[in-house]
C-alpha positions as CSV (number, residue, x, y, z in Angstrom):
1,X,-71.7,-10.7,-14.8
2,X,-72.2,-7.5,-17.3
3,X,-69.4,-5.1,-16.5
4,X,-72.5,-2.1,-15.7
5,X,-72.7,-4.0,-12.4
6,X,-68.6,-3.2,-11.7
7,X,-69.1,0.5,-12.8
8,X,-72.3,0.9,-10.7
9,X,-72.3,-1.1,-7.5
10,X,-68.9,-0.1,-5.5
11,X,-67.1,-1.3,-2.7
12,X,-68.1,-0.3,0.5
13,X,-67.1,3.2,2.1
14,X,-67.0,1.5,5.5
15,X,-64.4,-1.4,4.2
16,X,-61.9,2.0,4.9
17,X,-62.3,2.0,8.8
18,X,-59.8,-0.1,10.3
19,X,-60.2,-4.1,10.2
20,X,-61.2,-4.5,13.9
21,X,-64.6,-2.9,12.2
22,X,-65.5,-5.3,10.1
23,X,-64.5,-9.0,8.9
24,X,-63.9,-9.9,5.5
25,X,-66.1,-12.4,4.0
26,X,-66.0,-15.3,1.2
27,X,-69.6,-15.7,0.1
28,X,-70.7,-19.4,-0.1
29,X,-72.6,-20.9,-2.6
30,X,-76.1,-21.8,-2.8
31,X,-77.3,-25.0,-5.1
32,X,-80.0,-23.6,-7.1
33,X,-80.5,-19.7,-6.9
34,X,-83.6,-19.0,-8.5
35,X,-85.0,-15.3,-8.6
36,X,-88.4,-15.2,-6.7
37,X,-88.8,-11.3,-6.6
38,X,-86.8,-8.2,-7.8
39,X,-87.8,-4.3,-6.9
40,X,-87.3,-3.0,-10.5
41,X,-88.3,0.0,-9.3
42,X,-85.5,0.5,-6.6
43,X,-83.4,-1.3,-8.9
44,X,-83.6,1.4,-11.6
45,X,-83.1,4.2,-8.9
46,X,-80.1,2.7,-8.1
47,X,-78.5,2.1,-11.6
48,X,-78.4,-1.8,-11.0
49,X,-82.1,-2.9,-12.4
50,X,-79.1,-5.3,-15.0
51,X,-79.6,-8.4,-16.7
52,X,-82.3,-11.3,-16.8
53,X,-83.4,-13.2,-13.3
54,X,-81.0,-15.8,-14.3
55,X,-78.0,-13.0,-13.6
56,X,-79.4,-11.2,-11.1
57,X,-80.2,-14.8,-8.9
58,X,-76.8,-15.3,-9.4
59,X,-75.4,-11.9,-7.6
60,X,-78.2,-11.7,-5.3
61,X,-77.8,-14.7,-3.9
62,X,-73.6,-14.3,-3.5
63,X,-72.8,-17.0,-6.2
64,X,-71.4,-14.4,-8.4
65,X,-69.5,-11.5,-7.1
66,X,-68.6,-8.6,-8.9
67,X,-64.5,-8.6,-8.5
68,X,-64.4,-5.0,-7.3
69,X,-66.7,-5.6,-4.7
70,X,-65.5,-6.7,-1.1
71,X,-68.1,-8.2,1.1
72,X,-67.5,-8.0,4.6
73,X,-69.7,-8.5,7.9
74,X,-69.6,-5.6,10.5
75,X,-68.5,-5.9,14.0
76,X,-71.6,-4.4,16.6
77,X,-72.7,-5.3,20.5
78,X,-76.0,-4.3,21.6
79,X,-78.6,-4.7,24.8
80,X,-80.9,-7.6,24.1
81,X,-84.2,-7.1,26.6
82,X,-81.7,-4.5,28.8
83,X,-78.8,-7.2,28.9
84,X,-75.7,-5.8,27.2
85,X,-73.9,-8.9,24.7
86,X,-70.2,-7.6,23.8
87,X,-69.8,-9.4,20.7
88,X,-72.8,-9.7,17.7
89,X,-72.1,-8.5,14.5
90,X,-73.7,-9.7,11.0
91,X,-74.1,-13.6,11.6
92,X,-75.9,-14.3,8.4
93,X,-75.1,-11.0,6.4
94,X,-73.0,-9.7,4.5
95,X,-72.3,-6.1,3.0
96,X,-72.0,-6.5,-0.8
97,X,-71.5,-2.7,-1.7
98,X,-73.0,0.3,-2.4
99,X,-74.6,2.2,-5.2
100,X,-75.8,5.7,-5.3
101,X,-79.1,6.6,-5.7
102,X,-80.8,9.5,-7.5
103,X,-79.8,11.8,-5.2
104,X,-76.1,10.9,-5.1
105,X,-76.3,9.6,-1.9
106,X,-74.6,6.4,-1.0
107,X,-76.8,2.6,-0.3
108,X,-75.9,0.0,1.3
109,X,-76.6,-3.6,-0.4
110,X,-76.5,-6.1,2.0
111,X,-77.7,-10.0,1.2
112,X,-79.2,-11.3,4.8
113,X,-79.3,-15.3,5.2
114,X,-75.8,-15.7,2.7
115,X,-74.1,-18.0,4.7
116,X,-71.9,-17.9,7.8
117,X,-69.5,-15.2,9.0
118,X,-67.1,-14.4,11.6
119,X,-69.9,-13.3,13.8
120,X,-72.5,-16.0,13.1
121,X,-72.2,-18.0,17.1
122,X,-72.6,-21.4,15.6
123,X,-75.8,-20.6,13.6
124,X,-75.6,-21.5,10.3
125,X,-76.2,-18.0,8.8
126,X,-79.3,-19.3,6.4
127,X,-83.1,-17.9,6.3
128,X,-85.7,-19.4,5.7
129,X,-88.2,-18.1,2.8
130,X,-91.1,-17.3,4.8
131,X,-89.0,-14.3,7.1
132,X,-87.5,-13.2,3.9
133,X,-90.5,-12.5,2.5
134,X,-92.0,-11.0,5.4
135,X,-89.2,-8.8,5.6
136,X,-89.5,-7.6,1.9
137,X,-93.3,-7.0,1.9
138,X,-93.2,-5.5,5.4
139,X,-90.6,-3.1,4.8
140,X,-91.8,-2.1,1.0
141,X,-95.3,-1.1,2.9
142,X,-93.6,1.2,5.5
143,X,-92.0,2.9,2.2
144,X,-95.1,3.5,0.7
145,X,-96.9,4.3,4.3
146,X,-93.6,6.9,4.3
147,X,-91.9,5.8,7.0
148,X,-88.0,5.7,7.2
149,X,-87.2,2.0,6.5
150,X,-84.7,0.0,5.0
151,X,-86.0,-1.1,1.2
152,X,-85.8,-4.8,-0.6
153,X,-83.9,-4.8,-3.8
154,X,-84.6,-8.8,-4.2
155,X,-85.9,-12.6,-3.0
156,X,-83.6,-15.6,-4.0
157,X,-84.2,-19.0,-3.2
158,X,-81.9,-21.5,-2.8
159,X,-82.8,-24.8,-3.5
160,X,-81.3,-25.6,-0.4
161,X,-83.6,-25.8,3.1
162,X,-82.7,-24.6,6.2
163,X,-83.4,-26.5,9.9
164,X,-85.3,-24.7,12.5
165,X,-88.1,-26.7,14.3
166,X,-88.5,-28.7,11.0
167,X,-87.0,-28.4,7.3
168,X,-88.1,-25.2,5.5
169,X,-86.8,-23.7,2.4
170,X,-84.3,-21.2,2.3
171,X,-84.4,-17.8,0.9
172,X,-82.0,-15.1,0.9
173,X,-82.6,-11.3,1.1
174,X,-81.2,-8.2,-0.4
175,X,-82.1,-5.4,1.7
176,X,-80.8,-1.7,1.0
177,X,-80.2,1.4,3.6
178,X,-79.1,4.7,4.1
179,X,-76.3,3.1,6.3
180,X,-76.1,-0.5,8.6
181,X,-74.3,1.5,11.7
182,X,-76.4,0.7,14.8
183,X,-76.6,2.1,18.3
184,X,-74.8,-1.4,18.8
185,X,-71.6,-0.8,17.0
186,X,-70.8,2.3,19.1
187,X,-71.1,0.1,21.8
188,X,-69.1,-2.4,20.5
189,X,-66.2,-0.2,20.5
190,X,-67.2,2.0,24.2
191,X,-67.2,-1.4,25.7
192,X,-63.8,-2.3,24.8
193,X,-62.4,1.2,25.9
194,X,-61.6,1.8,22.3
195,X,-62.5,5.6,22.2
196,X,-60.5,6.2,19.0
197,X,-62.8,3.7,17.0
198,X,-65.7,5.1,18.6
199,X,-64.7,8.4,17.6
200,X,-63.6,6.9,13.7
201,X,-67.2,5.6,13.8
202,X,-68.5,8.9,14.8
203,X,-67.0,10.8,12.0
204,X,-68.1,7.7,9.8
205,X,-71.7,8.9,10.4
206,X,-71.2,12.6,10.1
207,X,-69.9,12.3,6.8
208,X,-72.3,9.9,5.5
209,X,-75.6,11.3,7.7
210,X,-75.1,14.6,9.4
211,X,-72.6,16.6,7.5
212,X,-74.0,20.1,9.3
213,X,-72.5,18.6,12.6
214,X,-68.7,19.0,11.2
215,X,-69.2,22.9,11.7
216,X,-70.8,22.9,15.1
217,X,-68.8,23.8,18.1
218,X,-69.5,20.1,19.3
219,X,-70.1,18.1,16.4
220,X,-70.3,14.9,18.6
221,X,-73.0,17.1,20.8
222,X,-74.7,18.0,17.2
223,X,-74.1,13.8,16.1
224,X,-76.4,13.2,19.0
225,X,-79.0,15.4,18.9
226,X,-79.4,14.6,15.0
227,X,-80.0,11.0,15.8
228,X,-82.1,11.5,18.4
229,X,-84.3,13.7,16.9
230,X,-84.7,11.0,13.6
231,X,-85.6,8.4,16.1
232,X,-87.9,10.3,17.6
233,X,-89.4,11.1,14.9
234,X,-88.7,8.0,13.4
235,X,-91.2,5.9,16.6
236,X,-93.5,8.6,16.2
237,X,-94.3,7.5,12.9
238,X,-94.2,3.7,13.8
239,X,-97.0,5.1,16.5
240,X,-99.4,7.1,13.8
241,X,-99.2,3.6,11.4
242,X,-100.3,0.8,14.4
243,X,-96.7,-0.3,13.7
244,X,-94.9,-2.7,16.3
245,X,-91.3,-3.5,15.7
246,X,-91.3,-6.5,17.9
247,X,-87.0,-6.4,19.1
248,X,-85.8,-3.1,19.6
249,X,-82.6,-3.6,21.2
250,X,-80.2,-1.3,20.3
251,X,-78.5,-3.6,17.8
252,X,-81.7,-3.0,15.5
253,X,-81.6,0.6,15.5
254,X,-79.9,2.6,13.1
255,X,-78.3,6.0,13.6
256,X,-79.5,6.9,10.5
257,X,-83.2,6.9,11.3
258,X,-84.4,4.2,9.3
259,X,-86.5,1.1,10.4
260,X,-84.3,-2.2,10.2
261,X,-84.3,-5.9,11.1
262,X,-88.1,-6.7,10.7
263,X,-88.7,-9.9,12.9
264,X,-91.7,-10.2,14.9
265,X,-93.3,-7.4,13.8
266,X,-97.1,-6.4,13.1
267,X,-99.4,-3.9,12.4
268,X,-102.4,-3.3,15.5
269,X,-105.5,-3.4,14.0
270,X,-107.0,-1.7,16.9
271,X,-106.0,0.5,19.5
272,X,-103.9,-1.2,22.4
273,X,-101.0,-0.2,23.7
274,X,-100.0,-3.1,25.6
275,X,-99.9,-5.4,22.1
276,X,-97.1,-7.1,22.0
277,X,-96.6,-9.9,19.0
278,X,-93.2,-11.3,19.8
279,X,-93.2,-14.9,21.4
280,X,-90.1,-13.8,23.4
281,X,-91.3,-10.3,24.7
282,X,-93.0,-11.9,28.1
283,X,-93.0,-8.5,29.7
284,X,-93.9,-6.8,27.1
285,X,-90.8,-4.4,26.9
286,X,-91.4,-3.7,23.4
287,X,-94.9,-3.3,23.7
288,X,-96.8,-0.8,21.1
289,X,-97.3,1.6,23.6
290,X,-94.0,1.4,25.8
291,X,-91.9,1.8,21.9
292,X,-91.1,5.6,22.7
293,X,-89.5,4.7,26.3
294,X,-87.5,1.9,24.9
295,X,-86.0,4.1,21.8
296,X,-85.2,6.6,24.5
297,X,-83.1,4.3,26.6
298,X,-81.7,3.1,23.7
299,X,-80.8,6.8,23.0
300,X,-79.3,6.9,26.4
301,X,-77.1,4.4,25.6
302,X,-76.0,6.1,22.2
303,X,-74.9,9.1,24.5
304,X,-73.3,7.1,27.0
305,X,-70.5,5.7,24.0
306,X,-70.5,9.1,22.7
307,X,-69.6,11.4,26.0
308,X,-66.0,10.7,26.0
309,X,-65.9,13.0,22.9
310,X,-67.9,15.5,24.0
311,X,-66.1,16.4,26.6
312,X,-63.2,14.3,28.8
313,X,-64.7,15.5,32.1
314,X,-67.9,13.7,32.5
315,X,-69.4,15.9,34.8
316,X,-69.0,18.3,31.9
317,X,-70.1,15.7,29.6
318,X,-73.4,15.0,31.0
319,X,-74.8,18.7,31.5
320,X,-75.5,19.3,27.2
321,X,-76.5,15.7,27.5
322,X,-80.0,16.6,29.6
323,X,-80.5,19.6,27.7
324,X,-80.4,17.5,24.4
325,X,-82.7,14.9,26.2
326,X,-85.3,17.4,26.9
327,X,-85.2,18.8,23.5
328,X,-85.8,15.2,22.6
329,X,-88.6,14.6,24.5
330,X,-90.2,18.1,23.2
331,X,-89.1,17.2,19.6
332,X,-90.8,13.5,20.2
333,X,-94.1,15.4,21.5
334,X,-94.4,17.9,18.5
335,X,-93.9,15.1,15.8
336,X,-96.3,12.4,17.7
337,X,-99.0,15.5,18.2
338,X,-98.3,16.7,14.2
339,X,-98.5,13.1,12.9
340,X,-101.9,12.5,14.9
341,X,-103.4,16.0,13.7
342,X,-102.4,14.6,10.4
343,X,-103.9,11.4,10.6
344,X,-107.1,13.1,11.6
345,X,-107.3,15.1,8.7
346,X,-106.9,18.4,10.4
347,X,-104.8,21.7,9.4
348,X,-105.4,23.7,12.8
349,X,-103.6,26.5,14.5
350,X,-102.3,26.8,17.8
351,X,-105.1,29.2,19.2
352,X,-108.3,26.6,18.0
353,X,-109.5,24.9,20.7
354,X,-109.6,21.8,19.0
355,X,-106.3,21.6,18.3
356,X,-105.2,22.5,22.3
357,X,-107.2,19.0,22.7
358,X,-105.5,16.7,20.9
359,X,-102.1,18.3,21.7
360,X,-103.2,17.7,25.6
361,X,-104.3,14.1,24.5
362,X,-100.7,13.0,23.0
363,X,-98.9,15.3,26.1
C-alpha cells in the first residue's frame, strides 16, 4: 500500500467517542478483489485517487488496510415502518476513515457489504453486485441532479457470491459522506437513558456540521433547527427530481442532510404521488407524495432524544420545540415553492400574479 494512502486517509474522528459508540472491526478477506469502477474524480478531490486497480481493489475491498486506520461499525436504533428496533448498527459496513476534501472538511469512507460485524443479526454482511451498483449510479446522478447525497468513491468484486433467493455475485461498495450519524443513533442512546452519550453525540455533530450552534444560547435548540431545516430542504429536492427513497426510517437519515442508504429507490416518470416502488411498503408509508410527512416524524423523533438537553423540564422543553416545528414547516414550504418556480423556469416576484399561483399550488 503506497505510504500517500497513510498520510491522506486518517482514522476516524468518531473512533474518539466512547466505545459503547462504535465496535471495532477486523476486515475479512475477500478471494478475488477485482476493481470494477473507481470515481477518479472524487478520488482526486479527496487526495486518494493512488495506485493502479490492482491496489486500489485491494483497500477497497478491506484486504489491505492502511495500519493507521481503525475500522469500526457504529452503534444506531431507528423506527422501521413506525416500529422502534433498539439495537441496528452497521451489519455489513464498516468505517475505513476519513480524508479531507477540497474544502478541508472531513469524509467519511465507509466500504458497505465488507463482511460481518458486531451488529450484523446473523446476516452475513455481503452485497450483492447488482445493489452495489445501483447504489453508485443512483447516488452519482443525485450529485450531478444537485441534490445532497452520499458519493461512490468505488465498485469491487469479489470473486466470491453471496445467497439471497439464489447465488449472485458479490460486490462491495465504497460510499463517502459528510458524516454516517443518523436520526437512529440519537435514539440509540435516548432509548437506553444514556443522556450523556446523547449529548457527546450532539456536540459530535456541532463540531463536524453546525459549528454556528456552539454560540447560540441553546445550541442543542440551534442543532435542531439546523437539521431540520437541511431535511427539509433536503425532501424538497427529492420532490422537484420525481425522486422516491423507498425506506425512510430514521436509521437512513442523516443529520447532516445528505441522501443515504439507496435501496428500493426510483425515479417517477410521471406525476403520482401515491408511487411507491418498495416490495415491503404495502401501505405505502414512504409513498412519493407522503415523503415530506414521514421526514417530519422522523424530525419529531430527532427532537424527542434531543429535549433532555434543551431544557430538564419538559414542559419547558417542548414550547421552542413547536416554534422550531412551524418554522420548519414554513422553511419546507418556501424551498418546495422556490424549487418548483425553478423547475419551471421562472424568476418572478412576490407581487406577479403568476407567481401567487404556483405558491398557492405547493401551499
Amino acid at each position: 500500500m503506497p505510504s500517500d494512502y497513510e498520510s491522506r486517509m486518517n482514522r476516524s474522528s468518531y473512533i474518539r467517542l466512547p466505545e459503547r459508540f462504535f465496535a471495532r472491526i477486523r476486515t475479512t478477506a475477500v478471494a478475488a478483489p477485482r476493481l470494477l469502477k473507481f470515481n477518479h474524480e472524487l478520488g482526486t478531490e479527496l487526495g486518494i485517487d493512488v495506485g493502479g486497480a490492482e491496489t486500489l481493489a485491494g483497500l477497497y475491498s478491506g484486504n489491505v488496510i492502511p495500519p493507521d486506520l481503525e475500522p469500526i461499525a457504529m452503534a444506531y436504533a431507528g423506527h422501521q415502518f413506525g416500529h422502534f428496533v433498539p439495537q441496528l448498527g452497521d451489519g455489513r459496513a464498516i468505517l475505513l476513515g476519513e480524508a479531507l476534501d477540497r474544502a478541508g472538511l472531513p469524509r467519511d469512507i465507509q466500504l458497505k457489504g465488507s463482511g460481518r460485524t458486531a451488529y450484523s443479526r446473523g446476516g452475513d454482511g455481503r452485497a450483492a453486485l447488482g445493489p452495489v451498483l445501483r447504489e453508485y449510479l443512483v447516488s452519482e446522478a443525485m450529485h450531478a441532479l444537485g441534490v445532497p447525497t452520499t458519493r461512490s468513491l468505488a465498485a469491487v468484486a469479489t470473486g466470491e457470491q453471496v445467497f439471497r433467493e439464489g447465488a449472485l455475485p458479490g460486490a462491495i461498495l465504497t460510499r463517502v459522506a459528510s458524516s454516517l450519524v443518523r436520526v437512529g443513533t440519537f435514539e440509540y442512546f435516548a432509548a437506553r437513558n444514556d443522556t450523556e452519550a446523547v449529548q457527546q453525540l450532539a456536540d459530535y455533530v456541532i463540531e463536524r456540521h453546525y459549528p454556528h450552534a456552539r454560540t447560540d444560547a441553546q445550541p442543542y435548540l440551534a442543532l435542531l433547527r439546523a437539521v431540520i431545516q437541511g431535511q427539509a430542504s433536503l425532501i424538497a429536492s427529492w420532490m422537484h427530481v420525481g425522486f422516491i427513497h423507498g425506506v425512510m426510517n430514521t436509521d437512513n437519515m442523516a443529520v447532516s442532510g445528505e441522501t443515504i442508504d439507496f435501496g428500493p429507490c426510483a425515479f417517477i416518470d410521471a406525476y403520482d404521488p401515491a408511487a411507491v416502488f418498495s416490495s415491503i411498503d404495502q401501505r405505502g408509508r414512504y409513498a412519493y407524495g407522503n415523503q415530506p410527512h414521514a421526514g417530519a416524524w422522523n424530525l419529531a423523533r430527532l427532537a424527542e432524544t434531543l429535549l433532555p438537553l434543551i431544557d430538564p423540564q419538559p414542559e419547558r422543553a417542548t414550547a421552542p420545540w413547536r416554534t422550531t416545528s412551524e418554522i420548519v414547516r414554513k422553511g419546507r414550504q418556501l424551498s418546495s415553492r422556490g424549487g418548483w418556480t425553478t423547475k419551471l423556469g421562472t424568476r418572478l416576484t412576490l407581487r406577479d400574479p403568476t407567481r401567487r399561483c404556483l405558491l398557492m399550488a405547493s401551499a
